[in-house]
C-alpha positions, 0 to 999 in steps of 0.5 A, spaced: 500 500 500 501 507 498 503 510 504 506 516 502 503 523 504 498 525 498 499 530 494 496 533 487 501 529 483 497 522 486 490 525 486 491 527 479 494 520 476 488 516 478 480 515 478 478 517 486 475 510 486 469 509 491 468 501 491 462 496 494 465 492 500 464 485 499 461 481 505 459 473 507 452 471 508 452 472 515 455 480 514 462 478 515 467 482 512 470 477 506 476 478 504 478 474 497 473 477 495 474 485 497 480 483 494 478 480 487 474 488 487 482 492 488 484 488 483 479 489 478 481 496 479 489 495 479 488 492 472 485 498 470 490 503 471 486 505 478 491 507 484 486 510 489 481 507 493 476 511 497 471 507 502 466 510 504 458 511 503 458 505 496 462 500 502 456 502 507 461 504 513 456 509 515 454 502 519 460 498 519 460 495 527 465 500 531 467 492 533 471 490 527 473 497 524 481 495 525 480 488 522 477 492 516 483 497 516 487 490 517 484 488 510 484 493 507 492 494 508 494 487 506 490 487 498 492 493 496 497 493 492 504 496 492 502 503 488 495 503 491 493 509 495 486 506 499 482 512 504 478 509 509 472 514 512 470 514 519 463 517 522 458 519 520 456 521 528 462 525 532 464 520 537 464 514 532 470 518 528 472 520 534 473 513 537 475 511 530 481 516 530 484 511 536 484 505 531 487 509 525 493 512 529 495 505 529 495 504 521 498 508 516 492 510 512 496 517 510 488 521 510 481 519 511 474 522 509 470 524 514 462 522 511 458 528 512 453 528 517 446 531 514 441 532 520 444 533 527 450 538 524 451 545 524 457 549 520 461 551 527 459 544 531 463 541 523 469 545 524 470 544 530 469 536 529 474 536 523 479 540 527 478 535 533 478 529 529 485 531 525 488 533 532 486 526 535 489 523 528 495 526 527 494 526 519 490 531 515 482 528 513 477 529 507 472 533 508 466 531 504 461 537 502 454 533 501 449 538 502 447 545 501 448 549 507 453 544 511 459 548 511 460 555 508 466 557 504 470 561 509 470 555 514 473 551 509 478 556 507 479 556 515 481 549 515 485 548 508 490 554 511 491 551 517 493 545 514 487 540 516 484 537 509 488 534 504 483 535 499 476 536 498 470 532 495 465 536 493 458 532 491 453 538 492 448 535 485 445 540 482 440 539 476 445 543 471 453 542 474 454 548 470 450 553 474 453 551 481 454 558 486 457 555 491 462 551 487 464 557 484 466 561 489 469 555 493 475 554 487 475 561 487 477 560 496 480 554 495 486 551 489 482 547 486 487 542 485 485 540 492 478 539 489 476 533 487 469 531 484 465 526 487 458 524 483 461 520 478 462 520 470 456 524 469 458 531 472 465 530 471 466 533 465 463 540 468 467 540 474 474 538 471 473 543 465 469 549 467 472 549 474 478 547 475 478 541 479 483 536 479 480 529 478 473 525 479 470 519 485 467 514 481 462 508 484 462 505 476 469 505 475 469 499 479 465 495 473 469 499 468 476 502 470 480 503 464 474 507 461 473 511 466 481 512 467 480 514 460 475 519 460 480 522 467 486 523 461 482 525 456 479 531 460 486 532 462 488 533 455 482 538 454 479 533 449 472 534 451 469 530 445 473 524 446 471 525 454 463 526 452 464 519 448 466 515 454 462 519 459 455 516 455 458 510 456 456 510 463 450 513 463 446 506 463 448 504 469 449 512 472 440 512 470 439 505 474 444 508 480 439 515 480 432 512 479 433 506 485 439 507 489 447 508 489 450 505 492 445 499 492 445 499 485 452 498 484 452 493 490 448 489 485 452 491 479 459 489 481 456 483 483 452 481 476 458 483 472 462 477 475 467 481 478 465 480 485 461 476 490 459 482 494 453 478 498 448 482 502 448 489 503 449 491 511 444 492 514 440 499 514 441 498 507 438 492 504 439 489 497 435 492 491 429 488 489 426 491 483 429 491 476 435 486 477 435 484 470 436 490 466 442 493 472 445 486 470 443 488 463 447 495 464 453 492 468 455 486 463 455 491 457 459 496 461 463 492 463 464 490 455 465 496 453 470 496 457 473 489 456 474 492 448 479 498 449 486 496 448 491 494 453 
């Protein structure tokens, strides 16, 4: 595993991936399995891993939380950065802080908190989790409201937040105010785009940000490192092309669930046995066979790309 610092460098050379986590039927972590996931990625040129809202870790047991950051460190590869999260209530990542000290995760990814949160109670709690931790946190801005820019300049210049995944969904991406002053607060090379393929394009073009999350790169991963190369070249109609390519399975993913929807996908496209989902969550049970439909031809388009 990569343990090095993260710098723009990293966050510019790959794809953020945010995979399922695979489980036994009886919700134990398995491991084979998890590791079938990250070489998939690997083979795709995808050297970041992010586990957080896709891996359900909003309910993952405090009780095996060292044993999933034991796992994650042995089936990743030499060259691969994986980011664990914590949260989404203060004392669970508080609590997680401890375990972390004992890891060499370089950073980790506070998952928001939507409800029971105000801006000062959230910069207070990255300040305290970052302190207790010892390195520099992700911080995750989900939703309108949640946190106003000043308080995230605050907590960039002081050197607490190794880079920000920016996941507000707006109806047109384009027509984002708070994006736009936020770049203008904040380098945007700290900034990543963090809802998949399909407003990559904007984010990457017309604001600057340095790299995109994606859950389906986890079915197709040498297309969606194509489309972050091409964006990067500012080869906008090649990245178009590719974009489309992912919108079938992006739709299922918007109309029934994400991350329930990609659990599913992962799984029907042989990639993976991910098992059942951790409860709260629960497995989809609607229109199984047309999300395996858009999987196995993701994964086909993928397939055919050249080595």
């Amino acid at each position: 595993m990569n343990t090095n610092p993260l710098s723009r460098e990293v966050l510019a050379n790959s794809v953020i991936a945010v995979p399922p986590l695979a489980r036994t039927s009886a919700w134990q972590i398995d491991a084979g399995q998890n590791q079938r996931i990250v070489r998939h990625l690997e083979a795709g040129g995808v050297s970041t891993l992010l586990y957080g809202g896709n891996a359900n870790l909003y309910h993952v047991r405090p009780s095996e939380y060292a044993q999933l950051l034991t796992m994650l460190t042995d089936i990743a590869g030499t060259n691969t950065l994986v980011i664990p999260a914590v949260g989404s209530s203060f004392g669970m990542m508080m609590d997680q802080a401890a375990v972390l000290r004992d890891f060499h995760f370089p950073t980790a990814m506070i998952l928001p908190q939507a409800d029971l949160a105000t801006p000062l109670g959230i910069e207070r709690g990255v300040r305290l989790f970052v302190e207790a931790y010892g390195r520099p946190a992700v911080l995750y801005i989900k939703h309108d409201g949640w946190i106003d820019i000043p308080r995230v300049r605050r907590l960039v210049d002081d050197g607490l937040i190794s880079f920000i995944k920016y996941a507000i969904v707006r109806k047109d991406p384009a027509d984002d105010k708070y994006l736009r002053e936020l770049v203008q607060e904040v380098d945007p090379s700290l900034i990543v785009s963090g809802i998949g393929e399909q407003p990559a394009i904007v984010h990457l073009r017309d604001f600057g940000l340095v790299s995109f999350t994606s859950g389906c790169v986890c079915v197709a991963p040498r297309l969606s490192q194509r489309l972050l190369k091409h964006l990067q070249a500012r080869e906008f109609a090649q990245a178009e092309a590719i974009r489309r390519q992912f919108s079938g399975l992006e739709e299922w993913r918007n109309t029934i669930h994400p991350i329930r929807v990609l659990h599913a996908a992962v799984h029907q496209a042989g990639i993976a046995d991910t098992g059942p989902l951790l409860p709260l969550l629960s497995e989809i049970d609607c229109r199984t066979d047309e999300v395996a439909e858009a999987a196995r031809e993701l994964l086909r388009q993928d397939s055919a790309l050249p080595y």
